[in-house]
DSSP file (Angstrom, degrees, kcal/mol; ACC not computed):
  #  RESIDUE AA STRUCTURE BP1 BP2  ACC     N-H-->O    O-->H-N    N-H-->O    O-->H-N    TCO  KAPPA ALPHA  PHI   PSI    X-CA   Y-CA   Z-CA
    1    1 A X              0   0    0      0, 0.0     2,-0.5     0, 0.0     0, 0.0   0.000 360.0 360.0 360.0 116.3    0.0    0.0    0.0
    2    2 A X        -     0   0    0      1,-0.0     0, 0.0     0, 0.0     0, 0.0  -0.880 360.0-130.2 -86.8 113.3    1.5    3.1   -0.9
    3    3 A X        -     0   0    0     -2,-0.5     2,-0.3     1,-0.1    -1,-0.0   0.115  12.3-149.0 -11.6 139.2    1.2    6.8    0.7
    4    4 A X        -     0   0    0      1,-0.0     4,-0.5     0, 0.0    -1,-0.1  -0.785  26.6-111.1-112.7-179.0    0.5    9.5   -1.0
    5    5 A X  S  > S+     0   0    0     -2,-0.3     4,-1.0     2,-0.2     5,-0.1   0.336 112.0  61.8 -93.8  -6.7    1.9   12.9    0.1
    6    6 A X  H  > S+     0   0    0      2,-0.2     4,-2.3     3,-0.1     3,-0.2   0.937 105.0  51.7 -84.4 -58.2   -1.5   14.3    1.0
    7    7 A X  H  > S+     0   0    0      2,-0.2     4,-1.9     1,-0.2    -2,-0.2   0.611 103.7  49.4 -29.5 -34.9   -1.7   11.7    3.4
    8    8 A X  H  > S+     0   0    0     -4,-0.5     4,-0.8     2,-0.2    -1,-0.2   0.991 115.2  49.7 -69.1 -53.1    1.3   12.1    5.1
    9    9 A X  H  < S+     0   0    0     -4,-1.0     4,-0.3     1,-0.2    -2,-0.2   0.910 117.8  38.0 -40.1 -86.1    0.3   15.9    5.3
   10   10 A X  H >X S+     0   0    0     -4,-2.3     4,-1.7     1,-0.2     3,-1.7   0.800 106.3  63.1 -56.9 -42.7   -3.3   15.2    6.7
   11   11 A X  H >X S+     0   0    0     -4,-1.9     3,-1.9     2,-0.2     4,-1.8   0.863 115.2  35.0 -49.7 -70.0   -2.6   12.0    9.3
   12   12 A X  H 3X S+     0   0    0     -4,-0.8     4,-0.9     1,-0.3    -1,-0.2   0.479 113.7  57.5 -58.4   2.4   -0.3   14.2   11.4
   13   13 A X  H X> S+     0   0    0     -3,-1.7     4,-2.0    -2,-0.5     3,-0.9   0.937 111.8  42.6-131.9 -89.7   -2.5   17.0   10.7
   14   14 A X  H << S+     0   0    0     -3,-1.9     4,-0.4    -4,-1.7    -2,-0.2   0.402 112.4  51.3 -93.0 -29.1   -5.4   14.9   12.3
   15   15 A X  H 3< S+     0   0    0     -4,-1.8    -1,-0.3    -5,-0.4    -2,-0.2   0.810 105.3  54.3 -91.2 -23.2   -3.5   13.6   15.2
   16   16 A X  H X< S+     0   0    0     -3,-0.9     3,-0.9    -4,-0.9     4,-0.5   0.792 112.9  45.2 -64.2 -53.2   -2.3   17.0   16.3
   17   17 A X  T 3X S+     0   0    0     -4,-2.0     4,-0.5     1,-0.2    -3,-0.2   0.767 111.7  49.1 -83.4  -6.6   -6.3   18.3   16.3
   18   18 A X  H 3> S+     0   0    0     -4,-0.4     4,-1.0     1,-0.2    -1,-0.2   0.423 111.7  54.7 -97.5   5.7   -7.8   15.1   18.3
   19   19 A X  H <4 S+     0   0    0     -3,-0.9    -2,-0.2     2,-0.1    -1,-0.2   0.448 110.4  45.0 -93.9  -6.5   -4.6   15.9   20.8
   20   20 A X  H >4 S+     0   0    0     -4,-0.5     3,-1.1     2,-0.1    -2,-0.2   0.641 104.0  68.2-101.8 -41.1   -6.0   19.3   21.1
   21   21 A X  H 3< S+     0   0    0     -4,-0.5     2,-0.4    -5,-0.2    -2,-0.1   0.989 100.1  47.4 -32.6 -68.4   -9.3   17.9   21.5
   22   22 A X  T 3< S+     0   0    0     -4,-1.0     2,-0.3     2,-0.0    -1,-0.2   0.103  80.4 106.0 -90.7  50.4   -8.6   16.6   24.5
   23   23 A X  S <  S-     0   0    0     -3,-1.1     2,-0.1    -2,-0.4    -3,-0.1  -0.676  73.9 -67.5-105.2-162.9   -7.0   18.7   26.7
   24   24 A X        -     0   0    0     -2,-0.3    -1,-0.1     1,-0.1     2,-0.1  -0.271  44.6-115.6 -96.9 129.8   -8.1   20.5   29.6
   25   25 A X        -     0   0    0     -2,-0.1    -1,-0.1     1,-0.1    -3,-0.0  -0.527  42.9 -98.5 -74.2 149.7  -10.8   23.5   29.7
   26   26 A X        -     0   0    0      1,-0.1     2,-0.6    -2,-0.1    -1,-0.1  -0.155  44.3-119.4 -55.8 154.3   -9.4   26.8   30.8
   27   27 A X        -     0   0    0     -3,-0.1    -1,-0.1     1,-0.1    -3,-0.0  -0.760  35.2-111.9 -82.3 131.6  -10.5   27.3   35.1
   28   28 A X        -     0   0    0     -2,-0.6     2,-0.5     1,-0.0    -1,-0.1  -0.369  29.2-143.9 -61.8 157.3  -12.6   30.3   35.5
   29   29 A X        -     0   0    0      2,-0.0     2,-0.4     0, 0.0    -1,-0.0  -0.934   5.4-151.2-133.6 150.7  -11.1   32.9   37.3
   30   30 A X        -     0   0    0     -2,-0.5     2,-0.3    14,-0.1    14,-0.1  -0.871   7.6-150.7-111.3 149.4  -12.8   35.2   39.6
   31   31 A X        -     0   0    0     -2,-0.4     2,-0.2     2,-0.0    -2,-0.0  -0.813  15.5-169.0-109.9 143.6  -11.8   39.0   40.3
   32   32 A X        -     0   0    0     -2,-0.3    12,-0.0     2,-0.2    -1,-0.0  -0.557  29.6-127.7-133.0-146.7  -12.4   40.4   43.3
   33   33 A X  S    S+     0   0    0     -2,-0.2     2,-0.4     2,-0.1    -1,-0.0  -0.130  75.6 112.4-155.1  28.3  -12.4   44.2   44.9
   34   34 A X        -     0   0    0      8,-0.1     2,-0.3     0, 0.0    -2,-0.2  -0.959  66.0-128.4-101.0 143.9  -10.4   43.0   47.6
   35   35 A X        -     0   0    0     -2,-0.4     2,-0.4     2,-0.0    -2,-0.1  -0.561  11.1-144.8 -73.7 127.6   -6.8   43.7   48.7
   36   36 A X        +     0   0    0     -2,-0.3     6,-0.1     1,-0.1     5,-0.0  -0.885  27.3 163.7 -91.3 118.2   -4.0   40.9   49.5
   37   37 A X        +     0   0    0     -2,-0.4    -1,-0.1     1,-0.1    -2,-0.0   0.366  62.4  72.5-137.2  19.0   -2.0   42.1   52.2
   38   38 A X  S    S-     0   0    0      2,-0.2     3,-0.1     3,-0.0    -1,-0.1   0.699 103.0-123.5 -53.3 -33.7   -0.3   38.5   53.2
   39   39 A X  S    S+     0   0    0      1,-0.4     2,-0.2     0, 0.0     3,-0.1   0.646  71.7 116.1  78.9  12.8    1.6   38.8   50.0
   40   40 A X  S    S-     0   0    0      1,-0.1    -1,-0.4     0, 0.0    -2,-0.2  -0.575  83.9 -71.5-104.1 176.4    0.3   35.5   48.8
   41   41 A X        -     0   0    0     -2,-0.2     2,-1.3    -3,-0.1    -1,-0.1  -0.184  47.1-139.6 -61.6 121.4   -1.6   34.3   46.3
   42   42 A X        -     0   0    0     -2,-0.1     2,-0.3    -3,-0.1    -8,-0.1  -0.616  20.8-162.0 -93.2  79.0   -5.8   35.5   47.1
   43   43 A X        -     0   0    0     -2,-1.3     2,-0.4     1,-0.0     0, 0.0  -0.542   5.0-166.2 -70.4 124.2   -7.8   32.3   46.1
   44   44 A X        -     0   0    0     -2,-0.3     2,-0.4   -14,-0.1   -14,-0.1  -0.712   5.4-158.8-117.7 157.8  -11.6   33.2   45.6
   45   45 A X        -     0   0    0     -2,-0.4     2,-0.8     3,-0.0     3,-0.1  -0.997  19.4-131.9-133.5 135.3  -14.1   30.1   45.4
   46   46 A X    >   -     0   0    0     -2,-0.4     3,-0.7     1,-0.2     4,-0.1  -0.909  21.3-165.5 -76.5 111.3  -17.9   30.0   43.7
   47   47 A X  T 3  S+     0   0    0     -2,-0.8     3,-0.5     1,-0.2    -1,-0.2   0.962  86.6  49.7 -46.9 -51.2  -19.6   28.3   46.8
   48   48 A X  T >  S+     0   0    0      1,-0.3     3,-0.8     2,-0.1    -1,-0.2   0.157  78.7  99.1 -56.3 -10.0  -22.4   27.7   44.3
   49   49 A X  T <  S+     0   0    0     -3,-0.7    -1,-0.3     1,-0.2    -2,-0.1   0.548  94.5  21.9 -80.6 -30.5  -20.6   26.3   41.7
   50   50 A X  T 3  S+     0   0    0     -3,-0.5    -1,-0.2    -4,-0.1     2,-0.2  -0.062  89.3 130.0-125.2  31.7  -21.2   22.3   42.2
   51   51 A X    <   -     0   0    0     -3,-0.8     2,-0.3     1,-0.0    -3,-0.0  -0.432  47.0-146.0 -89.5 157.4  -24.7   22.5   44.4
   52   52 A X        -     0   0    0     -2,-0.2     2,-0.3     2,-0.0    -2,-0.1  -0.957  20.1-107.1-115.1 119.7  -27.3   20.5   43.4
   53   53 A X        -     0   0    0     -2,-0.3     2,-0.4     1,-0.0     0, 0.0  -0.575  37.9-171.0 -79.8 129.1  -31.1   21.6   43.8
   54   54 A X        -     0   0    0     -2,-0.3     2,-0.5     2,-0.0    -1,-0.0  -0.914  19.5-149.1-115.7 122.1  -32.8   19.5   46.6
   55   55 A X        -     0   0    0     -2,-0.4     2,-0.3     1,-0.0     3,-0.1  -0.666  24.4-157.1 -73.5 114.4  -36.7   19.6   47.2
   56   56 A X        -     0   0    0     -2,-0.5    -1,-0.0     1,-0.1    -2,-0.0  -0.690  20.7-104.1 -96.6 137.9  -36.7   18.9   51.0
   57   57 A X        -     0   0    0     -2,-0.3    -1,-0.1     1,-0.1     0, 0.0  -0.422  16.8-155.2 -62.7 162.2  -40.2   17.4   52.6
   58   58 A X        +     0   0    0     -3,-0.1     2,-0.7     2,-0.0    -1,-0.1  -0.233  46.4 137.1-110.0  38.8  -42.1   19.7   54.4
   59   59 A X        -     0   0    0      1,-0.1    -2,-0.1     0, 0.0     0, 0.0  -0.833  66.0-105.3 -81.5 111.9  -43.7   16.9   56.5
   60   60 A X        -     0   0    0     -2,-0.7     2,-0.4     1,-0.1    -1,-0.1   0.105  30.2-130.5  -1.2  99.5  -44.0   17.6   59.9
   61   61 A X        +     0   0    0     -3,-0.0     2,-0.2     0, 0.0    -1,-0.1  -0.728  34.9 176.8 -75.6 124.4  -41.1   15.5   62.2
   62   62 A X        -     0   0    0     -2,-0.4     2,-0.3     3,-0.0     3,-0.0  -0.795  29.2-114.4-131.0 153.4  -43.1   13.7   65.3
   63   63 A X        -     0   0    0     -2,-0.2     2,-0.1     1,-0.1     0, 0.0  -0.637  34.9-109.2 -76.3 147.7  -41.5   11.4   67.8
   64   64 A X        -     0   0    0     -2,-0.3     2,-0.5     1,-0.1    -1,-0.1  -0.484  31.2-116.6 -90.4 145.6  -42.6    8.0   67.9
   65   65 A X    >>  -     0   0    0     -2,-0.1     3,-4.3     1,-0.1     4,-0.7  -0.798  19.1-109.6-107.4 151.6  -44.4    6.8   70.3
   66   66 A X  H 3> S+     0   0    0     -2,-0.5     4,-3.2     1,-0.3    -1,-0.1   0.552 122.9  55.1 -29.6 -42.4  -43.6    4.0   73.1
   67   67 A X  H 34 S+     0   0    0      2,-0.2    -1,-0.3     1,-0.2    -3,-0.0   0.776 108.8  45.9 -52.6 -34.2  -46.1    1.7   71.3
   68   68 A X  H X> S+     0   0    0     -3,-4.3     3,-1.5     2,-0.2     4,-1.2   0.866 115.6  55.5 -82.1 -38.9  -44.0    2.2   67.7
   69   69 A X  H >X S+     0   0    0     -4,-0.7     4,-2.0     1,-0.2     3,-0.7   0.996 109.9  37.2 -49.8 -58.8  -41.0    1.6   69.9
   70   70 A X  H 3X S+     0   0    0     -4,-3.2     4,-0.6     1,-0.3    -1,-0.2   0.462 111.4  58.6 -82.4  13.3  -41.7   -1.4   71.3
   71   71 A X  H <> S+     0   0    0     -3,-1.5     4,-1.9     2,-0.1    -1,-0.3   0.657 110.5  42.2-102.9  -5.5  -43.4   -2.9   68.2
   72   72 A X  H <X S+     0   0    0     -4,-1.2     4,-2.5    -3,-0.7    -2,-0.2   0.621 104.8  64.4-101.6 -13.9  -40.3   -2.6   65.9
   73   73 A X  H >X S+     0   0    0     -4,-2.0     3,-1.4    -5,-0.3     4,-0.6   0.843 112.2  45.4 -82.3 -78.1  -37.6   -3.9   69.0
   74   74 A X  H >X S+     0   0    0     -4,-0.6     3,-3.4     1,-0.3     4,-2.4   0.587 107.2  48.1 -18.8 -70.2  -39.9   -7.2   68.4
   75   75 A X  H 3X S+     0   0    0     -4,-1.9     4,-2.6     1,-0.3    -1,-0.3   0.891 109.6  55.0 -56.9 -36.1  -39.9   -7.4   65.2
   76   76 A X  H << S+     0   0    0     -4,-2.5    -1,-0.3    -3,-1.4    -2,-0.2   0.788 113.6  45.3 -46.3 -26.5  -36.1   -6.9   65.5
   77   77 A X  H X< S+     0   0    0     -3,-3.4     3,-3.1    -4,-0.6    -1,-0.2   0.880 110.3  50.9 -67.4 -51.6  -36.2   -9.9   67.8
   78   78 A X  H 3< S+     0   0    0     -4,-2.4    -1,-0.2     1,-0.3    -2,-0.2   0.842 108.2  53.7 -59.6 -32.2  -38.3  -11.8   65.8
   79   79 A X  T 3<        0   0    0     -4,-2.6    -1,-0.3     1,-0.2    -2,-0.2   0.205 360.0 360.0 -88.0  20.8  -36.0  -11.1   62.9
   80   80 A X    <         0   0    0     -3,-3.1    -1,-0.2    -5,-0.1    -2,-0.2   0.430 360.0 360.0-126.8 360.0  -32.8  -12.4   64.8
């Protein structure tokens, strides 16, 4: 099977842009309107940045009562 010279052109050509593919997305970078006066490096964080929305119950929390205690320590018994 012989090469042609456009082919040598385009493979490397084609392996150089799927190596480009995969790198790494730039970080965001955040500015702030505060002063560093450690002399270090000011590292700013999005708190928000990997929360997750959660729908929380609103059901009323009640204490069990002795009777619910002492029918589920049975069954635990029963189950041992």
């Amino acid at each position: 099977m012989k090469i042609t010279s456009f082919a040598r052109t385009l493979l490397p050509l084609g392996a150089a842009l799927a190596l480009v593919a995969c790198g790494e997305a730039e970080e965001t970078t955040y500015d702030t309107d505060t002063e560093d006066l450690s002399g270090g490096e000011l590292q700013v964080a999005d708190p928000g940045a990997e929360d997750v929305p959660v729908d929380l119950p609103e059901t009323e929390m009640t204490n069990a009562s002795q009777e619910e205690i002492e029918a589920a320590a049975a069954e635990d018994e029963a189950a041992e």
